[in-house]
C-alpha positions, 0 to 999 in steps of 0.5 A: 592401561589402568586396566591392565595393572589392575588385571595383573594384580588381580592374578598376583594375589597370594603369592607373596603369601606363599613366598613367606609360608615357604621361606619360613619353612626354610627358616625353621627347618636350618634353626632346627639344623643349627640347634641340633649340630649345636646340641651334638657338639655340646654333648661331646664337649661335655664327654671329652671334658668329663673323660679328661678330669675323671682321667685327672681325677684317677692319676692322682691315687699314688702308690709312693711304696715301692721303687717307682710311684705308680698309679694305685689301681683301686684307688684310681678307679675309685676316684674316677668313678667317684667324680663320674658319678658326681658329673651324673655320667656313665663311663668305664675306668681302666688301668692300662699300665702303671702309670696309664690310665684310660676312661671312657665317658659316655653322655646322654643330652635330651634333644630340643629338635628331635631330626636326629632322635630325642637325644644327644648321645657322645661318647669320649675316651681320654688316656692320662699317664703319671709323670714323675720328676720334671721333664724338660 
């Protein structure tokens, strides 16, 4: 009988070995999964955020000269463009309306895992309209 058990570990050796070298692969593959969806969301994350508060930025250049406040359209982009520059980015700024604004934002984060390319690219676009008065 002693024999037997012995023989039976004799031919198990290295299996657990194999076992480990494969459920580590596994291991280190969903990591790279996970940390790459992760760098991808943190990247549109951070293009909506900056398309929003270029668009912010851009809204508070005025024109109060005539019957209506509207948006100024050269101050507006300006002051996008400034704060695009300011956060690093690239983007396009563009009066849609008198009181409309739109930015596009367009991000570049270098990748940990390289699966889907050595960066994370994003690109967001956000609108802003000017409200006067209060609006219930």
């Amino acid at each position: 009988m002693n024999r037997f058990f012995a023989r039976l570990v004799r031919e198990d050796t290295g299996s657990v070995s194999v076992t480990m070298a494969l459920g580590m692969f596994v291991a280190m593959l969903m990591l790279a999964f996970l940390t790459t969806v992760h760098g991808l969301n943190d990247a549109q994350s951070r293009a909506d955020a900056l398309a929003s508060e270029a668009a912010r930025a851009a809204e508070t250049a005025l024109n109060t000269r005539g019957a209506t406040i509207t948006v100024d359209p050269v101050d507006a982009q300006t002051a996008a463009r400034h704060y695009l520059a300011a956060a690093s980015v690239t983007g396009t700024v563009t009066i849609t309306g008198p009181a409309t604004v739109t930015v596009t934002v367009t991000v570049d984060r270098p990748a940990m895992f390289t699966l889907f390319g050595p960066t994370y690219h994003a690109t967001a676009t956000k609108n802003a309209v000017l409200v006067v008065g209060s609006h219930a």
